[in-house]
N, C-alpha and C positions, 0 to 999 in steps of 0.2 A: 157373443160370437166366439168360436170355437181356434182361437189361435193361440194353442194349448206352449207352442212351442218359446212364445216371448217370452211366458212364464215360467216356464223352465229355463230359460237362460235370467233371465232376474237372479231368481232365488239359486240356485246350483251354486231356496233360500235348503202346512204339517197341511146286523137285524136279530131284532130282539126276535125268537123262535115264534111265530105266529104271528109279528108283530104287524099290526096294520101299515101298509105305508101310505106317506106324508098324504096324497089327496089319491089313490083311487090305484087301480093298478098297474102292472111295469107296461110304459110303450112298448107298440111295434112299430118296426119302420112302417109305412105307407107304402104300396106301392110303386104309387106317385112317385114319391121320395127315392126310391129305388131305381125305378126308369130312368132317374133324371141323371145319374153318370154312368149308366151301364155303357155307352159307348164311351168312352173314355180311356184307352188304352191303358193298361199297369204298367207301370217301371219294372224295374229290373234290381238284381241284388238283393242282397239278406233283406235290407227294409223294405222291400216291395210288397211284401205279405206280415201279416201275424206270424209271431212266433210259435213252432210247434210244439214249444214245450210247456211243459203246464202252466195255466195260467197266463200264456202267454207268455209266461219269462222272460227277459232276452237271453239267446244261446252268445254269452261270450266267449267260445273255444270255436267260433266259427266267424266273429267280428272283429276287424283289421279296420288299422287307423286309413288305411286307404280307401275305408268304404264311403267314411262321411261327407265327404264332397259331395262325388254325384248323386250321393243318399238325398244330400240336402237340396240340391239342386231340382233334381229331377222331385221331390215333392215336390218345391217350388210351382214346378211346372202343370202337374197334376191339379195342383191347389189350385191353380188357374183359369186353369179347361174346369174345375168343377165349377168356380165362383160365374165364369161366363155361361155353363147351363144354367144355373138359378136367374143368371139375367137376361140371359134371351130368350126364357121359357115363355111362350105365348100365352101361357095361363096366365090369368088371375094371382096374382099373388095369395095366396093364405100360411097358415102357418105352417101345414107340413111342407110347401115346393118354396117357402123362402127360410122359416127361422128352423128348421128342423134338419134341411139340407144345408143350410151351414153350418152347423153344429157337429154333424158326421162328417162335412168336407176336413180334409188337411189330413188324411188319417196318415199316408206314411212319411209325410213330415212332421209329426207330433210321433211318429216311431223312434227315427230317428235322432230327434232332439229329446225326446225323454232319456235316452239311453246316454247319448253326448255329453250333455249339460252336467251330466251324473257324473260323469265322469273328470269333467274338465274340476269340478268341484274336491272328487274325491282322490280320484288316482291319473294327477294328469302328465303328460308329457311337455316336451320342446315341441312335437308334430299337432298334438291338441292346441296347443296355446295360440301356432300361429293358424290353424283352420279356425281358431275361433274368433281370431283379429280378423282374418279373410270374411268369413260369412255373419258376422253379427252386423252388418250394416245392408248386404244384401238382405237378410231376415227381416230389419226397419224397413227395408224400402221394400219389398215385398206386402208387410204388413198394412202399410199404409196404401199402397196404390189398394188394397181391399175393403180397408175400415175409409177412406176417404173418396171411393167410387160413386158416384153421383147418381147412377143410374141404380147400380144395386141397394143404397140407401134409400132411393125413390122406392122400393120395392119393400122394404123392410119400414117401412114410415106406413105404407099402405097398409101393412098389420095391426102395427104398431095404432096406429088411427083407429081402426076398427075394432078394438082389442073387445072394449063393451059389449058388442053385437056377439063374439065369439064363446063358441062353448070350450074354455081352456079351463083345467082344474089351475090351484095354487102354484106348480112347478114350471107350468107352462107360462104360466101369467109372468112369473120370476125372471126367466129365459125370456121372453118375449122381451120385456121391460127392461132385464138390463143389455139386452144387444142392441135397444134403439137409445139405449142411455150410453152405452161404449161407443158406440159411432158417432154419437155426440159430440161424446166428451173427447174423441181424436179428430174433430173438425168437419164431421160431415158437412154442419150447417156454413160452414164459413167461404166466402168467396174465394174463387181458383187462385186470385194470387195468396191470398193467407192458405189457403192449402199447400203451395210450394215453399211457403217461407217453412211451414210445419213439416213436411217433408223434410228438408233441409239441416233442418234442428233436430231433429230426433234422427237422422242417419249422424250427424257431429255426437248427439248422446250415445248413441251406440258405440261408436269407437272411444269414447273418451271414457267412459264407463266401463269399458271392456278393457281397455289398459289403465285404467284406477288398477281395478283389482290386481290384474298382474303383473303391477309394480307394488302394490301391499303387498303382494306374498314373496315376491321377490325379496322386498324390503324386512319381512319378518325373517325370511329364512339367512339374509346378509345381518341383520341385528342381533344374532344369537350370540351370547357370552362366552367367552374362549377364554381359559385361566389356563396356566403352566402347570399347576402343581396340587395335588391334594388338599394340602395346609388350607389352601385358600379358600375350599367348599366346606371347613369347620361347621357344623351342626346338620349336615345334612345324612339322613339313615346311608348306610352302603350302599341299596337299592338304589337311589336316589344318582349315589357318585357311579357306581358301575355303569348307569343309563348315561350318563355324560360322557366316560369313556367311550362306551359305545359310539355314541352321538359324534366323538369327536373321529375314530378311528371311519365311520363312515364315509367324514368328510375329508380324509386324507392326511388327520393329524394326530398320528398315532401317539401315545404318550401326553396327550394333552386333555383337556376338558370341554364340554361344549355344553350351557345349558339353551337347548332350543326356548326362542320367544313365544308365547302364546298371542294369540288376537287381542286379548284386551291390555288395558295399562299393566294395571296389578300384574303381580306375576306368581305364581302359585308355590316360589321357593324360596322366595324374598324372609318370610317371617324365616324362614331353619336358619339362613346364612348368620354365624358368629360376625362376619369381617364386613363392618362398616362399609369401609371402602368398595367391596365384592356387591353388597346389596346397591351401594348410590350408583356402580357400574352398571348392576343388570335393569334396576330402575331405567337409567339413563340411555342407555339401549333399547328399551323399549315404548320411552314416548317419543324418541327423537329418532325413529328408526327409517321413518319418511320425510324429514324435511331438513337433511344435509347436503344438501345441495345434487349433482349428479343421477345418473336414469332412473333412478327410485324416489327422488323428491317429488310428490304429489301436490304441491302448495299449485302450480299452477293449474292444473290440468281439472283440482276439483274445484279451482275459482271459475274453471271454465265453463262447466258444469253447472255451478250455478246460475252463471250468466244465462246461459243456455236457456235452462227452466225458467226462469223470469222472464227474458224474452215471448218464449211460447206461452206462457200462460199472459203474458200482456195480449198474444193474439187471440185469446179467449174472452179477454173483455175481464180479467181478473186483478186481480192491484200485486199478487206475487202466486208464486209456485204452492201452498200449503193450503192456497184458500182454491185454488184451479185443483191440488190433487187429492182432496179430501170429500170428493162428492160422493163416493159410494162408502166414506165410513161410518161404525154407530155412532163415531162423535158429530158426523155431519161437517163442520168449522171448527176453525184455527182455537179461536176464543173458546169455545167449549171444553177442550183440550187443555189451554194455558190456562183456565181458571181452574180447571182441576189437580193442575199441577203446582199453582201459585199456591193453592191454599194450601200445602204442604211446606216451601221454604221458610215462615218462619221456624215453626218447630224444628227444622232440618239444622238449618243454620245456630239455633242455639243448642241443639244434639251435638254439632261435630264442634264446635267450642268448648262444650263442656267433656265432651269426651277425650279432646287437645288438651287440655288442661289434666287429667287423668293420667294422660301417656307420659305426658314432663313429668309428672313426679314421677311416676316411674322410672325413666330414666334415671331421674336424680336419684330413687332409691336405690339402683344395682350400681352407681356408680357412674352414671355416664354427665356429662359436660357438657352438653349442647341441648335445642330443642327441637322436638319432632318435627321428621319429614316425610314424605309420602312413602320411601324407601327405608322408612321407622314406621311407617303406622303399624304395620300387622304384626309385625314383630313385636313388640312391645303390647300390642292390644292382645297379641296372644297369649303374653306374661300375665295381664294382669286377668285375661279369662281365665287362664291354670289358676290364678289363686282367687280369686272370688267363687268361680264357681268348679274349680278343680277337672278343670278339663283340658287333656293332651290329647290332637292331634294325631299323633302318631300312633296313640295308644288305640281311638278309634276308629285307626285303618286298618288297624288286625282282625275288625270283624268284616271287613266287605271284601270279599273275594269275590271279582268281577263275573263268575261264572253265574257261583251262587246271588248275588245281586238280581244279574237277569233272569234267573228260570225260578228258582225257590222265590222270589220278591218281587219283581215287576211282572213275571206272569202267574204268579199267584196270586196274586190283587186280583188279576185279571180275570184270573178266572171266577175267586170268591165273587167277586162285585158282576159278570156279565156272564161267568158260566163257560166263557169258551176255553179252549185249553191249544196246547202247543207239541209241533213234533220236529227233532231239529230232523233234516235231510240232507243228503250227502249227495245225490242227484245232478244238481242245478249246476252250471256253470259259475263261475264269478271271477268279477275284476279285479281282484287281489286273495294273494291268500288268507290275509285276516280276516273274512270274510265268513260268518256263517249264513243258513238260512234253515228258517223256519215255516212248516204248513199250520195256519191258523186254522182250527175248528170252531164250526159252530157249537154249544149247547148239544144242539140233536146228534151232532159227531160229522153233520154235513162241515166240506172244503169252503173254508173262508174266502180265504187267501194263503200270501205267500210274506215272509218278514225278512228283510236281508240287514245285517249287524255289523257293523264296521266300526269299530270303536278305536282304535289305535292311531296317533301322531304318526306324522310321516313327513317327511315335504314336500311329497306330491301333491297335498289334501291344501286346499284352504282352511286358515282356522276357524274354532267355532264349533257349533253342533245343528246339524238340522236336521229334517224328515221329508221326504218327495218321494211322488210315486216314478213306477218304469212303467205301471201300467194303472192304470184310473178304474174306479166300477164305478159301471154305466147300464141299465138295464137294455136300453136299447140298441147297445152293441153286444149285451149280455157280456161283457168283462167284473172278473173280482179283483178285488185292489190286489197290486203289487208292489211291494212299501219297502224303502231302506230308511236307515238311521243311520248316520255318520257324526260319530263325534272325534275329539283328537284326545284321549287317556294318553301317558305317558306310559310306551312300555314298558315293563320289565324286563330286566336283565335276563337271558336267559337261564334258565333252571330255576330263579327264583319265582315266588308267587304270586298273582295278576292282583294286587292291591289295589285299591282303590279310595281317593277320599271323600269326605261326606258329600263336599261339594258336587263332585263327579256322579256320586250314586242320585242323589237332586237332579241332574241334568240329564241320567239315565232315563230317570221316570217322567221326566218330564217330556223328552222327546217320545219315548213310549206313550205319551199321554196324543202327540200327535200324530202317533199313527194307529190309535185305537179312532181315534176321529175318524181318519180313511179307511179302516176297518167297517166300521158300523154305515158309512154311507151306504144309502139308502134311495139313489137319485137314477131317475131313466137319464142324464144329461149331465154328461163329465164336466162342464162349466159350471155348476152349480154344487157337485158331486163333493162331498166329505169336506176336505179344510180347506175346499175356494167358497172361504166366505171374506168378509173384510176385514182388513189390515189389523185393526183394532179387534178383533174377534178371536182371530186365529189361535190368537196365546194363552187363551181363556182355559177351553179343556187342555192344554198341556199343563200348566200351572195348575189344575184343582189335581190331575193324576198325582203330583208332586208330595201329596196329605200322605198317601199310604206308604212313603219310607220310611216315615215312623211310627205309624199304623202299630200297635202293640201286638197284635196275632200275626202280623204279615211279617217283622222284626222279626219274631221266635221265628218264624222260617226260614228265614235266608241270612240273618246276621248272625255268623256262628268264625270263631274262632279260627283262621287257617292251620293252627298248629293244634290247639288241646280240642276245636271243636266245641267248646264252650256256648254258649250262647249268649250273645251281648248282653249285659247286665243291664236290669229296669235303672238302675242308680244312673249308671253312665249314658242313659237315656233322658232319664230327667234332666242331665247336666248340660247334653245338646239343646233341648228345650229352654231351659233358664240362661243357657248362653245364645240363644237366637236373636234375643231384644240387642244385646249390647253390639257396638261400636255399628250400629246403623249410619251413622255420623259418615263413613264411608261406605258401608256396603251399598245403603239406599240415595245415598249422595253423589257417589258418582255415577248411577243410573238418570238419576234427576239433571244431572249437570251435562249428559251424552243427549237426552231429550230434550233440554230445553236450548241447548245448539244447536240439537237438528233445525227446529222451530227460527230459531235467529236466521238461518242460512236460507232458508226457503222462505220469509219474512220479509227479503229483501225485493224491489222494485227491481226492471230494468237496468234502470239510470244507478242506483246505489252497487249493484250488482255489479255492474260496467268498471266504478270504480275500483275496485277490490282486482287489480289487473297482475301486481309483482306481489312474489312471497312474501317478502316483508308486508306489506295492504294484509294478505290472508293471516300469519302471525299475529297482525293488528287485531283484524277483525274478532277472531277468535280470541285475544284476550281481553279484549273490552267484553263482547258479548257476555262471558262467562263471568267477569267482573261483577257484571248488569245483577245476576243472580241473587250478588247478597249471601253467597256461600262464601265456605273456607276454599276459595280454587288452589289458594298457594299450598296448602295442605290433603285435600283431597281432590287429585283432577278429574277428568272426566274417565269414564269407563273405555270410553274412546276418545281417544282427539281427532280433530276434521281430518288430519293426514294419511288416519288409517281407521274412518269409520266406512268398512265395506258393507255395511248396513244401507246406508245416505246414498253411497258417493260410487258404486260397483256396479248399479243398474239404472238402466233408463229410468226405472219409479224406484223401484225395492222398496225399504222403508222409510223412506225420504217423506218428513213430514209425517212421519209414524213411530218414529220410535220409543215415541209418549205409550203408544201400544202397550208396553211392557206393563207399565204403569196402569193403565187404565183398565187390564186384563188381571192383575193382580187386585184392582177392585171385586171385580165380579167371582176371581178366586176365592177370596178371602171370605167373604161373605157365602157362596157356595160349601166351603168346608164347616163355615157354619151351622149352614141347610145340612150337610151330612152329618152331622156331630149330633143336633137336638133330633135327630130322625133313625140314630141307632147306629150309625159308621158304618161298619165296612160287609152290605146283608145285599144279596140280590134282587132285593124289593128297589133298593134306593139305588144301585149298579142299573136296573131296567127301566126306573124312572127316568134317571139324568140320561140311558140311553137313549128312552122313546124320546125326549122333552128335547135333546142338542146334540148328542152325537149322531144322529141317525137325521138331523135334517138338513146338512150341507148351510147352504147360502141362500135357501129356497122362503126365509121369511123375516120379519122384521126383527131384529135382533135384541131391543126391548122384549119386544113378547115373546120370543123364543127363551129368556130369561125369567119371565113372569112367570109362564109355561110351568116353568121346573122349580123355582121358588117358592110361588102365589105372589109375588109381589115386587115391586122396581128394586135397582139394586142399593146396598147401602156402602160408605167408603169406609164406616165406623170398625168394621173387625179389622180393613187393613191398617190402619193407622194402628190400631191396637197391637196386632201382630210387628207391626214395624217401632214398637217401644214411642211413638210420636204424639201421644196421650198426655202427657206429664206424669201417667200411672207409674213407669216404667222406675226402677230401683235406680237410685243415683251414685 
């Protein structure tokens, strides 16, 4: 079902030239289908219609915060008048006057909320925040008076029923099947009072969800590090200290220091900081940055949260929330999930022991008197990476100049490996000025799409990095994707150079990796269309993009010296490489330890849930859980803690009960980089393969075979363990 716009408030989270598509060719509406809201009256205001400008764009130099109410409203309202055509139509139910006319219904409330949610995400306001307290629970209860309609479900089961009898290719079958699986799975089947109870709970998810997050960000942007004095940022490049002045004079404190917090624990300045004390500060600031009591402490709100979901999923007839919201992933179940994650913690556990042990003597060898802590790991693991495998950091940020990054390196790939190429444009409106965009070509030199770039910290922006479309390709509507990427880079000072670290250049391509997904989509039916596949899926081709950063042909093009122009050296290539296995003990540690919380939290019954009522219970909970593990928690925590995982805890689903995802998509990575490695790397044969085979077929088939497809074969875990030093191969 086409209620594009819940989705986009969630996540605000990613053709081959002749190429056959998936089963037959692109829909046309019916007429049928057409007839059925021509009387229908249009709204009014900018979202009333498509946009005029290409691609649809949205014109931001014509859209005022004061549009989005009655924007949203009045879809509302539309959405309505359409869903009661499809059910008082006196026909016959079939697939074009029920499952095809819901899928075009909601168009200018899916205008609307693509462009919002974008926003509320990337560059928000005080007037966003509270329009989006106001209408995210109208939005629940809108959504549900349509997925829990009784009479329009009668109509959609009549399909649904008949499906055998019907001449539908593969995409239609898909769309059929899972609109009578999503009305399901939001209570169609259940009797009117458990429809009010579910009602009821998911408008409380909505508000409680929606102010999760905007007290995380609140809470990251109040957690930031504030020092007096220079002395005290010791080891940090100039770049680095001028961005803190900056940072601070923004916030009205001129003459002082300010390092903004990022989303995750770790913190990306911890390893530079000389001064003990300065790193256990910024540490400590940023695990405890939501659960000190007053309007940004989250302890309650996300126990609420989980109540919530155990509840509802008890009205499902479910034992908890993970085994209710895991019916459309490729893991299927909970268990399939934790066993694939269990058989990981031993090796993990005696990695981050053994690599604890490493860092102490190190300490003890430059002189220090105490033993590692979480605000010592990277410091010290940085130490001993410089002398084992001679690798600085700082030395290899001198090659990635964030320009050259994106056009010489992520659309070079892109183009070697798919053919298509890039033109940036100066045209297009947009919502901040760090803001570029790009016209995607195809191969033949035909208009793809449209790319919009946002890379720059702000604190307007929630943290993190994601991919969403403003506009979807859909054959049937005949739209081409319209795609941003927003991540949070720390800027630079001005006049200096847009550095970048390796880390950052990884997250580049990997977000690029999900919006080559929505690029290549290939679907008459935006619900099915490019990266709405499942949870478990979605991470898949972003992660295999991630191989070509260090891709040796793709390197000589874009990693080049910002002063002599040099080109990064193969040696100091090989040193990122031989330094990738070490201190997984953390890197891959606290991914494991963020996943297997999520799983605890959504693990929980009604009744256990119920318990967990004051912060202290949530405190509790989360450290036994993590305990449970059999990891070093004292030493490496999680990547997020429950207080600020806006992953879990920020949307009615989001990635609740999926953040195993990560993990389970770095299987089919890892082993995919394989399938390109023994097949010749980086040649448009194997670029049009993995196109035809997954980039090009959305959510529209089984996600094993859609893997077999492109491999010949199921997947294996053996390269990722390999890759992640967890073999016992790995140098001690």
């Amino acid at each position: 079902m086409k209620l594009k716009f819940l989705a986009a408030s969630a996540m605000a989270l990613a053709l081959v030239a002749g190429c056959t598509k998936v089963d037959g060719p692109p829909r046309q509406l019916s007429e049928e289908t057409t007839a059925l809201f021509s009387a229908i009256p249009a709204g009014s205001g900018y979202f009333a219609t498509d946009s005029t400008l290409p691609f649809q764009a949205p014109d931001f130099s014509k859209i005022t915060e004061a549009d989005y109410l009655p924007a949203f409203r009045q879809g509302m309202d539309i959405h309505n008048a359409e869903i009661d055509a499809i059910k008082n139509n006196p026909a016959q139910a079939n697939f074009d006057n029920t499952i095809v006319a819901l899928e075009i219904s909601g168009a200018m409330l899916n205008r609307v909320a693509n462009v919002f949610f974008a926003l509320t995400g990337s560059n928000t306001t005080d007037r966003l925040d509270a329009i989006e307290e106001e209408i995210s629970p109208e939005l629940t209860a809108h959504s549900d008076a349509i997925t829990l309609d009784p009479v329009l479900f009668a109509r959609v089961k009549a399909v649904y029923d008949a499906r055998d009898s019907l001449d539908l290719n593969v995409e239609d079958t898909t769309l059929l099947e899972r609109t009578y699986a999503d009305m399901v799975h939001a209570g169609a089947q259940l009797t009117e009072d458990q429809k009010e109870q579910v009602k009821t709970i998911n408008t409380a998810l909505s508000e409680k969800t929606t102010a999760f997050g905007k007290m995380v960000r609140d809470a990251t942007v109040a957690g930031a590090l504030v020092v007096d004095s220079r002395a005290e940022l010791a080891g940090l490049s100039n770049t680095d200290i001028e961005a803190a002045a900056k940072a601070a004079a923004e916030r009205g404190m001129a003459g002082k220091f300010v390092i903004p917090l990022q989303n995750t624990t770790q913190q990306p300045l911890l390893p530079n900081l000389e001064n003990r004390a300065v790193r256990e500060k910024l540490f400590t600031n940023s695990v405890n940055r939501a659960d000190q009591g007053g309007e940004n402490d989250t302890r309650l709100i996300l126990a609420e949260i989980a109540s919530l979901r155990a509840q509802k999923a008890a009205l499902f007839g479910n034992p908890d929330w993970a085994t209710y919201t895991m019916y459309d992933r490729m893991a299927k179940e909970p268990k399939t999930a934790l066993d694939f994650m269990e058989q990981m913690v031993g090796p993990l556990a005696e990695t981050q022991r053994r690599e604890a042990g490493v860092l102490n003597a190190q300490i003890k060898k430059t002189g220090g008197d105490f033993d590692v802590k979480p605000w010592d790991w990277y410091r010290y693991a940085e130490q001993v990476r410089k002398e084992r495998y001679d690798l600085d950091e700082e030395e290899v940020k001198q090659y990635f100049e964030l320009t050259s990054v994106l056009e010489n390196g992520i659309f070079y790939a892109a183009t070697q490996l798919y053919g298509i190429t890039f033109e940036q444009r100066s045209d297009l409106p947009v919502y901040h000025p760090d803001v570029t965009t790009y016209t995607v070509f195809e191969a033949d030199g035909s208009e793809m799409g449209v790319f919009y770039f946002d890379p720059f910290q702000r604190p307007s922006k929630r943290g993190g990095a994601w991919m969403s479309n403003f506009v979807p390709q859909t054959y049937l509507k005949d739209t081409k994707p319209v795609i941003y990427n927003v991540l949070n880079i720390p800027k630079a000072a001005e006049g200096e150079p847009q550095l970048v670290s390796f880390d950052n250049v990884n997250t580049l391509f990997h977000e690029f990796g999900h919006a080559l997904h929505g690029f290549f989509a290939d679907q008459n039916y935006a619900s099915v269309s490019g990266t709405a596949t499942a949870r478990d899926f979605v991470e898949y081709p972003s992660q295999v993009n991630e191989m070509w950063a260090t891709y040796p042909s793709v390197l000589q093009n874009y990693a080049k010296h910002h002063e002599t122009g040099e080109t990064i050296p193969d040696a100091l290539i090989q040193k990122i490489e031989d330094a990738a296995k070490f201190n997984q003990g953390y890197d891959f540690g606290e991914v494991v330890e963020a996943a297997l919380l999520d799983m605890k939290w959504h693990a929980l019954s009604p009744e256990e849930a119920a318990a967990i009522n004051t912060a202290e219970a949530v405190d509790a909970f989360e450290r036994k859980s993590l305990e449970e593990l059999g990891l070093e928690i004292g030493l490496v925590p999680p990547r997020y803690r429950s207080t600020y995982f806006n992953h879990i805890f920020s949307s009615p689903a989001g990635y609740s009960s999926g953040y195993y995802s990560y993990l389970w998509t770095e299987m089919l990575d890892r082993d995919s980089r394989k399938w390109f490695i023994d097949n010749g790397g980086l040649t448009r044969e194997n670029g049009d393969h993995y196109r035809a085979t997954v980039l090009s077929r959305g959510g529209t088939m089984d996600y094993f075979e859609m893997f077999d497809n492109f491999a010949g074969r199921a997947p294996d875990v053996t390269p990722m363990l390999e890759a992640r030093g967890l073999t016992g191969d790995e140098e001690r």
